[in-house]
C-alpha positions as CSV (number, residue, x, y, z in Angstrom):
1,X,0.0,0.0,0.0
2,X,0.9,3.5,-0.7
3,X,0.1,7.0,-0.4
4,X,-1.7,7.3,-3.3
5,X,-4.1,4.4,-2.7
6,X,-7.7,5.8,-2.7
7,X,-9.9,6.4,0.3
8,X,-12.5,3.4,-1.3
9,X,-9.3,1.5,-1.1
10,X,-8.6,2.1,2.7
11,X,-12.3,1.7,3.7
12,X,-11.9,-2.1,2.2
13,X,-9.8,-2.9,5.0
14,X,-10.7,-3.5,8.9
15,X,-8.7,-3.4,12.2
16,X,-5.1,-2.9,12.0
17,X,-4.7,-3.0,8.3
18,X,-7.2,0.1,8.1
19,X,-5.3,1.9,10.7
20,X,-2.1,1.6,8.4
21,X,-3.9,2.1,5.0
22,X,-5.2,5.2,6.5
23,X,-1.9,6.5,7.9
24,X,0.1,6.2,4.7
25,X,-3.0,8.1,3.1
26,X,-2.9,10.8,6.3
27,X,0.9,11.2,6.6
28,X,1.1,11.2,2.8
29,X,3.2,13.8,0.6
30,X,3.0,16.2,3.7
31,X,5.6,13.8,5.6
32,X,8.4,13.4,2.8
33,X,11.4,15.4,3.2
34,X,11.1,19.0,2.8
35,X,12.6,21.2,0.8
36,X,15.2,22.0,3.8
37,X,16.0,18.6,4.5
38,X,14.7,19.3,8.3
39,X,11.7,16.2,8.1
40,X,12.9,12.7,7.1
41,X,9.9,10.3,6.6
42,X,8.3,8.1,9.2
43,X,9.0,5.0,7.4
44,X,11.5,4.1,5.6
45,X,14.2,0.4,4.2
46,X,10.9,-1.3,5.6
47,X,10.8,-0.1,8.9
48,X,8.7,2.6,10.7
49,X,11.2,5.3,11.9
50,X,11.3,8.3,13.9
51,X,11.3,11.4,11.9
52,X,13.5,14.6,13.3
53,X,11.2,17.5,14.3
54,X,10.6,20.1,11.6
55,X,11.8,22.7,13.9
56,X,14.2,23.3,17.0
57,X,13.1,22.5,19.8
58,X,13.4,26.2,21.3
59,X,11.4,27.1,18.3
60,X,8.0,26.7,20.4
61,X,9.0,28.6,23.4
62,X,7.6,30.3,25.4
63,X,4.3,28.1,24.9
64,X,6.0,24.7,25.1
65,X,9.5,24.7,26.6
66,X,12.5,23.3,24.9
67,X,13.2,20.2,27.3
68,X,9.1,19.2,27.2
69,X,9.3,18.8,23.5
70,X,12.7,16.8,23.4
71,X,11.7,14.2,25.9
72,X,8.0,13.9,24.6
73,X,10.2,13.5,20.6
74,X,12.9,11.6,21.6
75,X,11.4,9.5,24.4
76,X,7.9,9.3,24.4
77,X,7.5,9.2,20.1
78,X,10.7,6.9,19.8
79,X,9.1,4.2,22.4
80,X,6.0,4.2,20.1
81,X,8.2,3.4,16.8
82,X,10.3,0.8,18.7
83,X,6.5,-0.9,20.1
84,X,5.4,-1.1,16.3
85,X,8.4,-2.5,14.8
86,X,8.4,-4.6,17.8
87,X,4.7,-5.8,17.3
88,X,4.5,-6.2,13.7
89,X,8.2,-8.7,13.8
90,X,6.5,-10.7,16.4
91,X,3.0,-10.7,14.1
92,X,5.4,-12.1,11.2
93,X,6.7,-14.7,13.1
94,X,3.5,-15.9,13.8
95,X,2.0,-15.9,10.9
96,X,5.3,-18.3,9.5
97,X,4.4,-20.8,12.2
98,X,0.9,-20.1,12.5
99,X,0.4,-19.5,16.2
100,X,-1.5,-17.4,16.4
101,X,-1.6,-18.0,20.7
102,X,-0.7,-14.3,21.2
103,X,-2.8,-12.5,18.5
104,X,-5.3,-11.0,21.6
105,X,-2.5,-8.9,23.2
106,X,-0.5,-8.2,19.6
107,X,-3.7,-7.0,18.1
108,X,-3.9,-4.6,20.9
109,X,0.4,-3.6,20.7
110,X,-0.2,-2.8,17.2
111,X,-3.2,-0.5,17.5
112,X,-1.6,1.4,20.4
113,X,1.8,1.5,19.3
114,X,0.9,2.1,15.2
115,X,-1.5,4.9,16.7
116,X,0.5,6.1,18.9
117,X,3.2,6.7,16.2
118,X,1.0,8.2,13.3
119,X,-0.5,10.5,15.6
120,X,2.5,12.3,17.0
121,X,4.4,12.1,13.2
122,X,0.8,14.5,12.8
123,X,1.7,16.3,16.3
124,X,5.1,17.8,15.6
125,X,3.5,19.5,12.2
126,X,0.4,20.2,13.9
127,X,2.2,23.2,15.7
128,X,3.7,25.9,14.0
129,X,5.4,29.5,16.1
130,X,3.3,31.7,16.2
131,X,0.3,29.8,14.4
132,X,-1.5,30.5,11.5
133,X,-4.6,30.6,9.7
134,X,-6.2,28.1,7.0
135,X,-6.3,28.2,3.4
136,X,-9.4,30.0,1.6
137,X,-10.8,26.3,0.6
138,X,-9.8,25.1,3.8
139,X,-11.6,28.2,5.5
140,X,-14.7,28.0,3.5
141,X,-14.9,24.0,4.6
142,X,-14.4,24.8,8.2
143,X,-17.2,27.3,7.8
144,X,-19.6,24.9,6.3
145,X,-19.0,22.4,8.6
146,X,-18.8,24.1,11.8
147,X,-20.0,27.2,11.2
148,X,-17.3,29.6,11.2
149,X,-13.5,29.3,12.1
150,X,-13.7,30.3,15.3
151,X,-16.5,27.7,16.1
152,X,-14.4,25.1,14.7
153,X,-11.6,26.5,17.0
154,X,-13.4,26.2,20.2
155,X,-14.9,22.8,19.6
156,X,-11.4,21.7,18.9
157,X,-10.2,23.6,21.8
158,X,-13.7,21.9,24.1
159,X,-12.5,18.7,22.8
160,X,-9.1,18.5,23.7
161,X,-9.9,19.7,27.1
162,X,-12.8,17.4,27.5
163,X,-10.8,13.8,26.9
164,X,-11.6,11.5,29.3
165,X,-7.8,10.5,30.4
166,X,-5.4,10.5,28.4
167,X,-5.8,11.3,24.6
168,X,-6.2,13.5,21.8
169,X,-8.1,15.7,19.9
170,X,-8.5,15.2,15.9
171,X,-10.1,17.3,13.3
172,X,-10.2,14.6,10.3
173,X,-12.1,14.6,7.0
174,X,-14.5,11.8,6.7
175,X,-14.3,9.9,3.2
176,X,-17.9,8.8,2.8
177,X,-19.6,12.2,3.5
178,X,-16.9,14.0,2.9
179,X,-17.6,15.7,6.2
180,X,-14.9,17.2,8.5
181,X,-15.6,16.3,12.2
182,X,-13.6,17.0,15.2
183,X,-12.9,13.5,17.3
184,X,-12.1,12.4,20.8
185,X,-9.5,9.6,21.3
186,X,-8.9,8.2,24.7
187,X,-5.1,6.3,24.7
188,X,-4.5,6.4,20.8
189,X,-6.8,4.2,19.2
190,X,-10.2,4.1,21.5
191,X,-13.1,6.0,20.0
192,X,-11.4,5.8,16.1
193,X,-13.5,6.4,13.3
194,X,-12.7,4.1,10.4
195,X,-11.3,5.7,7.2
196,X,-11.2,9.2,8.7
197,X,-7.6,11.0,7.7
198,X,-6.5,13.2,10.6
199,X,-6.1,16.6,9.4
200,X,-5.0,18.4,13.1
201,X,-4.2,16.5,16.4
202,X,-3.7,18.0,20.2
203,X,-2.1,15.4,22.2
204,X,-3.3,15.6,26.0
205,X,-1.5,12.7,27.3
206,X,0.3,14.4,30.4
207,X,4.1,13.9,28.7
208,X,3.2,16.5,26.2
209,X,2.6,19.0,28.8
210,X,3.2,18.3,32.4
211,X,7.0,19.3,32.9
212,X,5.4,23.1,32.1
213,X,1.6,23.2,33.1
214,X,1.4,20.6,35.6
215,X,-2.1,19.4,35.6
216,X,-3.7,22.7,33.7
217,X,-4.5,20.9,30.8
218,X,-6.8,23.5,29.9
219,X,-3.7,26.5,29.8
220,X,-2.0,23.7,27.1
221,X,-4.8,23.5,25.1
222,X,-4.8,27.2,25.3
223,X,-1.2,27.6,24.9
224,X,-1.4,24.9,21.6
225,X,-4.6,26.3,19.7
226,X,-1.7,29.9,19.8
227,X,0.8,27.6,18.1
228,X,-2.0,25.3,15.6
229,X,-0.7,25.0,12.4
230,X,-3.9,25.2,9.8
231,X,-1.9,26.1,6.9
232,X,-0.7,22.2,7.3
233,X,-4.5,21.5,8.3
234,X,-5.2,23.0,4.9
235,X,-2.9,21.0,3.3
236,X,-3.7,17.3,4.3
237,X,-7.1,18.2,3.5
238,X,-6.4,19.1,-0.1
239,X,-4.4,16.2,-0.6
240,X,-7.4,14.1,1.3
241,X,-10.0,15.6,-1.1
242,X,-7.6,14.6,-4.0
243,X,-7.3,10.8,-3.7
């Protein structure tokens, strides 16, 4: 599968392999190498890797401090690449001896792990200094969705600080309709809509923000819809529309 498969395609398949068929779709064009060299892909030689941030990590500040970012990056994303590659060696191996004993607890590594790694690849070009505003097509789609920027903005913003534990919020497109809705997801994977291609994500897991705002979750939402980047909102969802 690649990135230019089409969103019938990636409806076609269920579980895991629809989480994956839908990432490639998401992550797309937008997370190939730019022109700078600063973002290297998030899979590459047949593995999934961890891609560098498209920024410095002082490049956020003062909304999300330097040492935040690095660990949440380095640590926090890395552990989720080396739990995927982990999983899916382990899922080859069984399916070449065909024990399938440990398929229960796999099944579950690869959804949190695969999720967990898509999501943050999203994360890091989610956020932008300084922020930004959408594209006029993008704009006039928010608008007929939601209402109007702004209300799109503070559902986002409602949702993110609304997660029940830890999560996300995510605006995605939604093939079939060709609706944009805005999602919760507690973990990485629980409350997934099928064949929807993330278009924005807030991570409110308590790495992303704790070192700085303690348990205000609500000031980092705050502090991250300052920093959202909707000009590469704008762009997934052109790229979505396309396939």
């Amino acid at each position: 599968m690649n990135a230019t498969m089409s969103r019938r395609d990636a409806l076609k398949f269920g579980g895991a392999a629809a989480m994956l068929a839908t990432a490639r779709l998401a992550l797309g064009q937008d997370l190939t190498p730019s022109d700078e060299g600063r973002l290297a892909g998030a899979y590459e030689a047949g593995q999934y890797v961890l891609p560098p941030l498209p920024y410095d990590a002082e490049a956020l500040e003062p909304l999300l401090d330097a040492q935040t970012l690095r660990i949440h990056h380095d640590k926090h994303h890395a552990g989720y690449v080396r739990g995927l590659n982990t999983t899916l060696a382990k899922l080859s191996q069984a399916q070449q001896t065909q024990d399938f004993s440990a398929i229960k607890s796999l099944s579950k590594a690869l959804a949190f792990n695969g999720s967990g790694h898509i999501l943050h690849c999203l994360l890091w070009r989610s956020m932008v200094p300084d922020g930004n505003v959408p594209s006029a097509e993008f704009g006039e789609a928010l608008t007929g969705n939601f209402g109007s920027f702004d209300a799109c903005r503070a559902q986002f913003a409602a949702a993110a600080k609304t997660v029940e534990g830890s999560g996300w919020a995510i605006l995605a497109l939604e093939p079939v309709a060709g609706k944009l809705l805005i999602l919760q997801a507690e973990k990485h994977q629980n409350l997934a809509l099928w064949g929807v291609v993330p278009l924005l994500v807030c991570d409110v897991w308590e790495h992303a923000y704790y070192l700085q705002y303690q348990n205000r979750r609500d000031d980092w939402v705050d502090s991250f819809m300052k920093m959202a980047d909707w000009s590469f909102a704008s762009k997934q969802y052109t790229t979505a529309r396309s396939k």
